[in-house]
C-alpha positions in Angstrom: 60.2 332.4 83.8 62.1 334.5 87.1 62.1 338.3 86.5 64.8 338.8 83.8 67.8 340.2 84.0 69.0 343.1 82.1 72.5 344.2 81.6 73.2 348.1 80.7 76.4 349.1 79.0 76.9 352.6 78.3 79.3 355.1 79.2 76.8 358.2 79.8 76.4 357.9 83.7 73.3 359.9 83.6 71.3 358.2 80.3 72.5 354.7 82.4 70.8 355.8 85.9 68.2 357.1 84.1 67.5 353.8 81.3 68.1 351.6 85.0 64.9 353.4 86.9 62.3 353.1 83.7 63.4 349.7 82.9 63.1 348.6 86.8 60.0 350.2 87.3 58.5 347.9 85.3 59.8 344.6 87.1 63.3 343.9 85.6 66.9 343.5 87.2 69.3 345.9 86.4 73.2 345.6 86.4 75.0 348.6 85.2 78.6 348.4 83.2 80.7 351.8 81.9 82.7 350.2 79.3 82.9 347.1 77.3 85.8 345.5 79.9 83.0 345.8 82.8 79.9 344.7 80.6 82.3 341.3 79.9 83.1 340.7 83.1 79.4 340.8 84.3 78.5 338.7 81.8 81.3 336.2 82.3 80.5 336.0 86.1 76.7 336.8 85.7 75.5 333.4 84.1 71.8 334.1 84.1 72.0 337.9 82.2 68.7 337.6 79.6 69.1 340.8 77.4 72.0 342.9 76.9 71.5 347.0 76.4 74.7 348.4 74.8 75.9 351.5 73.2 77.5 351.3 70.4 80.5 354.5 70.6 82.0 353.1 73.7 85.3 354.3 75.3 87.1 350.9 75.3 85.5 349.9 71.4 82.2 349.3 69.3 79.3 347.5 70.8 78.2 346.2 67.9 82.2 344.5 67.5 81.5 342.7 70.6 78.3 341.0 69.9 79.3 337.9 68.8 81.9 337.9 71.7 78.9 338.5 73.7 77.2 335.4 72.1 80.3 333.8 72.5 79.9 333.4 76.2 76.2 333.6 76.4 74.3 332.1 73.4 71.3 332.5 74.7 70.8 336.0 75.9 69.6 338.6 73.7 71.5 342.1 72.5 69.5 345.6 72.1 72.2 348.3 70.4 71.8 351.3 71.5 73.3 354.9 69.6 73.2 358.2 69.4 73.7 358.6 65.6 72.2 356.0 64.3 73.2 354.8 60.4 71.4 352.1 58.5 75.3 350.0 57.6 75.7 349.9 61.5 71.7 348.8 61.7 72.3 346.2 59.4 75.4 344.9 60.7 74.4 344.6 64.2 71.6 342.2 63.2 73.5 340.2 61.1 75.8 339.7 64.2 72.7 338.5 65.8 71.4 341.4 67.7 68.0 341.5 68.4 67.0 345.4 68.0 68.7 348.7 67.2 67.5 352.2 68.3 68.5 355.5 68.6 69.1 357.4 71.8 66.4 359.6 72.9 64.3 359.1 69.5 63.3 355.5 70.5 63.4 355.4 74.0 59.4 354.8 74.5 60.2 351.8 72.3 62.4 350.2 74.8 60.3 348.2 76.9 58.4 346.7 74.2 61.8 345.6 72.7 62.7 344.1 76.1 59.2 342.0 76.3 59.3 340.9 73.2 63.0 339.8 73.9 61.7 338.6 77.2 59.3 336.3 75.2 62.1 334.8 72.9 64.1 334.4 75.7 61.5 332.6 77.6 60.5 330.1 74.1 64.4 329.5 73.5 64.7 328.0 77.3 61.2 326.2 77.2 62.8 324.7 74.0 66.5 324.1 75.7 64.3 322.4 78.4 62.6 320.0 76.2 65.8 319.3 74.5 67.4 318.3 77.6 64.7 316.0 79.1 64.6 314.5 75.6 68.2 313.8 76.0 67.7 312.4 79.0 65.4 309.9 78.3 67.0 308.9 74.7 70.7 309.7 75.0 73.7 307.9 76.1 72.9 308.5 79.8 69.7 306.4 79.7 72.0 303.1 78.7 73.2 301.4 82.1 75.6 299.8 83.4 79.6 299.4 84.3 81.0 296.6 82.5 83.8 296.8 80.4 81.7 295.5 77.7 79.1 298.4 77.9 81.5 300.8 78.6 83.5 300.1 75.1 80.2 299.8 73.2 78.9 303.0 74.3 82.0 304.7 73.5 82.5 303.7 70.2 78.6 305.1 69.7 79.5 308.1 71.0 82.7 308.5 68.7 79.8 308.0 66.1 77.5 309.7 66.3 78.1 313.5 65.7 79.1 312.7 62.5 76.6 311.3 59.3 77.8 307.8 59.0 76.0 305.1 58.5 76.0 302.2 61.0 74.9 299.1 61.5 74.1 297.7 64.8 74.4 294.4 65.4 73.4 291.8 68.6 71.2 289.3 69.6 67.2 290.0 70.4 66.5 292.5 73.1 69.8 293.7 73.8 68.8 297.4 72.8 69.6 298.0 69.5 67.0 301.0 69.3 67.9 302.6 72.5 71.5 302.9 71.1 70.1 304.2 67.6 67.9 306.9 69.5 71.0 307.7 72.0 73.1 308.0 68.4 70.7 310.3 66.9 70.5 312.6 70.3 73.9 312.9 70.1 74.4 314.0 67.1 73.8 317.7 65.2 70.5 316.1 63.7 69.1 315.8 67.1 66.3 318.5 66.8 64.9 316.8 63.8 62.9 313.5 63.0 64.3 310.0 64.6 61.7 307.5 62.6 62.0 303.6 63.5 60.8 301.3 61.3 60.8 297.3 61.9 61.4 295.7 58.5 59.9 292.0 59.2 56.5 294.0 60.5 55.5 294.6 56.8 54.9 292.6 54.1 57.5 292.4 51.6 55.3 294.4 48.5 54.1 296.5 51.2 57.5 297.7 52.7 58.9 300.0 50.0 55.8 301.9 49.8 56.3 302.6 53.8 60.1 303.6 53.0 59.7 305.3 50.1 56.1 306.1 49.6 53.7 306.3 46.4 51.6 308.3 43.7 48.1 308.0 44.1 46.9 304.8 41.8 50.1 303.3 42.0 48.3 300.2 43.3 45.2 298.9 44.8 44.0 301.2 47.6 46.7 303.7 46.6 43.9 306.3 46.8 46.1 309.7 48.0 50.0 310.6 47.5 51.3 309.0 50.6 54.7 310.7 51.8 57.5 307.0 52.8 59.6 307.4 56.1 62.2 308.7 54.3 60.8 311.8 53.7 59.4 311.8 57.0 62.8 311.3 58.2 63.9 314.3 56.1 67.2 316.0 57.9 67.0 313.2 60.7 67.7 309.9 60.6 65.8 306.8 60.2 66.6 303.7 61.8 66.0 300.2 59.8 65.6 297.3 62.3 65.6 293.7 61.5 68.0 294.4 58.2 68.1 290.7 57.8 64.4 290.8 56.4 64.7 292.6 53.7 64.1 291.4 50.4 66.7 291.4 47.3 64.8 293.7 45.5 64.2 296.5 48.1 68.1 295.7 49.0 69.0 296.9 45.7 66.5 300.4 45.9 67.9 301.2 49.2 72.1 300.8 48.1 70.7 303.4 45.5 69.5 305.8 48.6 72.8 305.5 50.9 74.7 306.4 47.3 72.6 309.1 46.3 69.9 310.5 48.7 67.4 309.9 46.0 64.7 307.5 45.1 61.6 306.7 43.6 58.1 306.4 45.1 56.2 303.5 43.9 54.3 304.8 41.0 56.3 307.8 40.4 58.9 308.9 37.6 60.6 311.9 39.2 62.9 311.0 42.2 63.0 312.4 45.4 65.9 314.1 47.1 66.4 313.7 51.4 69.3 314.0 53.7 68.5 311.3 55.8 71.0 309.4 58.0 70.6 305.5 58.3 71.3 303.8 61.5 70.4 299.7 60.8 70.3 297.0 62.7 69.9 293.4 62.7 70.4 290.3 65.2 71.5 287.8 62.0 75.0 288.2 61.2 74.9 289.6 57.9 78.4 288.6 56.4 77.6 285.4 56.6 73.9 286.0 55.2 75.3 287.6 52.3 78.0 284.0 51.8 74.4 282.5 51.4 72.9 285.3 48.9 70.3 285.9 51.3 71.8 289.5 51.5 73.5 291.6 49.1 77.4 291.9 49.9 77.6 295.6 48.6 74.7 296.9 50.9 76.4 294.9 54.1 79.6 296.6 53.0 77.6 300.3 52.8 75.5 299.4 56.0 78.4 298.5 57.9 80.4 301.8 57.3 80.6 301.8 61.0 79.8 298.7 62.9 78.5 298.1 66.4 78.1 294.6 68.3 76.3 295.2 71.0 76.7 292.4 73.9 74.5 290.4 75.1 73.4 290.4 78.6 74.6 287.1 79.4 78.2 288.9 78.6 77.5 291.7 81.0 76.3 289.9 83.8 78.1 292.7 86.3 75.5 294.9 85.0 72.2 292.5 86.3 71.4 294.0 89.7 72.0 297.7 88.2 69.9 297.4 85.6 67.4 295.1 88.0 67.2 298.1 90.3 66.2 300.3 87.4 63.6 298.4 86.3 62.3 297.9 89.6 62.4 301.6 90.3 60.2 302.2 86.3 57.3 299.6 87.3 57.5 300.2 91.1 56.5 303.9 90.1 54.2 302.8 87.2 52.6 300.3 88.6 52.2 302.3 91.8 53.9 299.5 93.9 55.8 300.2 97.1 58.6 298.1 96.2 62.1 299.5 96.4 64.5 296.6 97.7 65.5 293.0 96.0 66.6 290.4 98.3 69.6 288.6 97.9 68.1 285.3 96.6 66.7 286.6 93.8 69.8 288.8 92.6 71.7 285.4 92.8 69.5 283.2 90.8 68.6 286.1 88.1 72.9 285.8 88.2 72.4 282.8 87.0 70.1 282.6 84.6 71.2 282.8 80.5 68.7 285.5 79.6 68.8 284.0 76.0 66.2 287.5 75.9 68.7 289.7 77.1 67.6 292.9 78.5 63.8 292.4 77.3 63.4 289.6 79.0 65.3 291.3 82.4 62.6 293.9 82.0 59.8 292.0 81.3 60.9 289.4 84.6 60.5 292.4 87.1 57.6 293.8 86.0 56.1 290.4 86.2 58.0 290.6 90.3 56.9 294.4 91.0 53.2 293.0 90.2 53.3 290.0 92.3 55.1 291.3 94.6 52.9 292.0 98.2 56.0 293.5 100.4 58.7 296.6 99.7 61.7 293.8 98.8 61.8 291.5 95.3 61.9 288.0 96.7 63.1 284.4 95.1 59.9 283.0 95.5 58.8 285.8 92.6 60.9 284.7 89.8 59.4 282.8 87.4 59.2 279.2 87.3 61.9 278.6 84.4 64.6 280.5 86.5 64.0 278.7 89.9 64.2 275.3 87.7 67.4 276.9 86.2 68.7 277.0 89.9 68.5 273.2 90.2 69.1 271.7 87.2 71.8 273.6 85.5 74.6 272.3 87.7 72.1 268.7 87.5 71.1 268.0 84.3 73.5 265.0 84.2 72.2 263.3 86.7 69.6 260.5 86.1 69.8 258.4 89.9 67.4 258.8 92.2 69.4 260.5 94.8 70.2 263.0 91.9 66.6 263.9 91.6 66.3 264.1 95.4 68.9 267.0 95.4 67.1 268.8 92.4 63.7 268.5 94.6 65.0 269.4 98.0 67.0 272.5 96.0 63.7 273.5 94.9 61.7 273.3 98.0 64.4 275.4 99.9 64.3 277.7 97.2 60.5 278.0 97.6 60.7 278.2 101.5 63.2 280.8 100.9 65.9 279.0 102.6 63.6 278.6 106.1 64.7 274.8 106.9 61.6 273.9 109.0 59.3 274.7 106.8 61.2 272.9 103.9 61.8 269.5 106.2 57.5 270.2 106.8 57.1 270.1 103.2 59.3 267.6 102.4 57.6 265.4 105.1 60.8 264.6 106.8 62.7 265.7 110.5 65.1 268.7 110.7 68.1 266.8 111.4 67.3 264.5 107.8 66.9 267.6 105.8 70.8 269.2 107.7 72.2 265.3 106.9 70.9 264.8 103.4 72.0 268.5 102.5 75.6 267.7 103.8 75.3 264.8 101.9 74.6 266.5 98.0 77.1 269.4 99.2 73.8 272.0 99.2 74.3 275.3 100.8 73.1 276.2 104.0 
């Protein structure tokens, strides 16, 4: 932390001068203010004051009336009241108003600098913990999901008109689209955000085994129930808990978990007393749970609780104006990871990933460059990287009608140029025919040059 700065309001020039030279002496910045109007002003244009020093008998009003004004405009500085009669009520009320210390002129004054190290320290925790806060945010909330489409844009907005509030909500989209990343960016954004986010996948247990992870059990509730063991619900206590792959969850445990949304109570396996949380649920699933429930493969009145605030989140194949940005940013996490000069993706490859359905969605995206950034022996992403599926994709999506002969000598020459990266004589060398053949038979199947 820099040398903090300290803010002196108090009308007695002399006491002021004289409070300024101790407290610089021993390293701290010192602005001076007469009144309450001045100390305001300083503090409104000052953004980086750390501790406030203030009298309370003040020409212009009562320092301890201001404090919360004070707090108003800087939260995170602390206040040190100051006064020359000093009364236990104006004590008391000055911390409740969230002052940090109260003395009494001339009695106390040896006390001061202690007081302003151990505000100092405070100081100095509170902005370590602001700091974490914000790099957490950064990596979990809203700003971490990219892209410009319309599609994204609508999705995330909608998330964000969730989440400072404590409804539930049920995120639903295909495989690898993100579901988490927008449950961890709904939790960061909301008033819960300094508490527990716990993920749990709900087809990674076995159905007897899953309740006892969400709810927990009593020693000798079962076999190898040797100990209490504390469910995620409690360890989500005050945060929220996010239940992916909704779809997997048994009848039974359906049932238990209706009774938790209701009530913010349950029952650990083994147990007769229930336990009380305030938990938040954020679920998600890539089945379409409507129609699961049409089937009785999913209770209707759960969906209806789950789904108190829905979420589809697109796919990638319906965002495709969002491929190169989100290329880019994965190039930039493994190029850095993997310790790989690699910075640039030629155009080839952004057109054929373009094409391609990513029936994976933004898993598979991710998992594609890595595989790229690894292979990859110069600065620039090149066709010739992709993997095998996607360069087939190239030739026989537009060709998978065609059975003659000449159709599969399109789809082969397609390929070869593709692998030559568009260089025509070495395509017509692997091809075993002339230049001027490879120009005439591309004319002839209409492929571009």
């Amino acid at each position: 932390m820099s040398t903090p700065n300290i803010l002196i309001i108090d009308d007695e020039e002399k006491f002021r001068q004289l409070l300024t030279r101790i407290i610089s002496l021993d390293g701290f910045n010192v602005i001076e203010a007469a009144n309450i109007a001045q100390g305001l002003k300083v503090i409104q244009r000052e953004k980086n004051i750390d501790i406030i020093l203030t009298d309370v008998k003040l020409p212009d009003g009562n320092g301890i009336d201001i404090l919360e004004k004070i707090k108003e405009i800087n939260p995170v500085c602390e206040i040190i009241v100051m006064t020359a009669f000093s009364t236990i009520q104006d004590g008391v009320k000055a911390i409740k108003l969230g002052a940090f210390d109260y003395f009494t002129k001339g009695d106390d004054n040896d006390q001061i600098i202690p007081a302003l190290n151990r505000a100092a320290d405070k100081i100095k925790l509170q902005k370590r913990i602001y700091e974490l806060e914000y790099k957490l945010e950064a990596k979990y909330g809203f700003d971490i999901i990219i892209g410009n489409s319309e599609a994204i844009k609508s999705t995330v907005s909608l998330a964000k008109k969730v989440a400072p509030t404590d409804s539930t909500v049920l995120l639903e989209g295909e495989t690898g689209v993100g579901k988490e990343l927008f449950a961890q960016a709904i939790h960061y954004g909301s008033p819960r955000k300094n508490n527990s986010f716990v993920a749990v996948n709900c087809s990674s247990f076995a159905k007897d085994l899953l309740e006892s992870e969400l709810f927990g059990h009593k020693k000798g509730a079962f076999t190898g129930a040797f100990a209490d063991k504390k469910g995620l619900f409690e360890e989500a206590n005050e945060g929220t808990i996010f239940l992916d792959e909704m779809g997997e969850m048994n009848l039974e445990l359906q049932a238990k978990l209706l009774r938790v949304l209701e009530t913010q109570t349950f029952i650990k396996v083994g147990d007769t007393k229930p336990t009380k949380v305030n938990v938040r649920v954020i679920a998600a699933t890539n089945r379409n749970l409507k129609k699961e429930s049409e089937k009785e493969n999913f209770r209707l009145d759960l969906y209806y609780r789950l789904a108190t605030f829905k979420i589809i989140i697109p796919s990638l194949k319906e965002r495709k104006e969002d491929l190169e940005k989100l290329a880019l940013h994965f190039l930039n996490v493994y190029s850095i990871k993997l310790k790989k000069r690699v910075s640039h993706i030629d155009k080839d490859f952004l057109n054929l990933i373009k094409k391609n359905e990513w029936k994976g969605n933004i898993r598979e995206l991710k998992n594609c460059i890595e595989r790229a950034v690894i292979l990859a022996e110069s600065e620039t992403l090149t066709s010739d990287l992709l993997p095998v599926e996607i360069l087939n994709n190239e030739c026989s999506v537009a060709d998978n009608s065609i059975t003659s002969l000449a159709g599969m000598e399109k789809i082969h020459i397609n390929k070869i140029l593709l692998f030559s990266k568009g260089n025509k004589t070495k395509a017509a060398e692997l091809l075993g025919i002339g230049l001027t053949t490879l120009y005439r038979k591309m004319e002839e199947y209409h492929i571009e040059k």
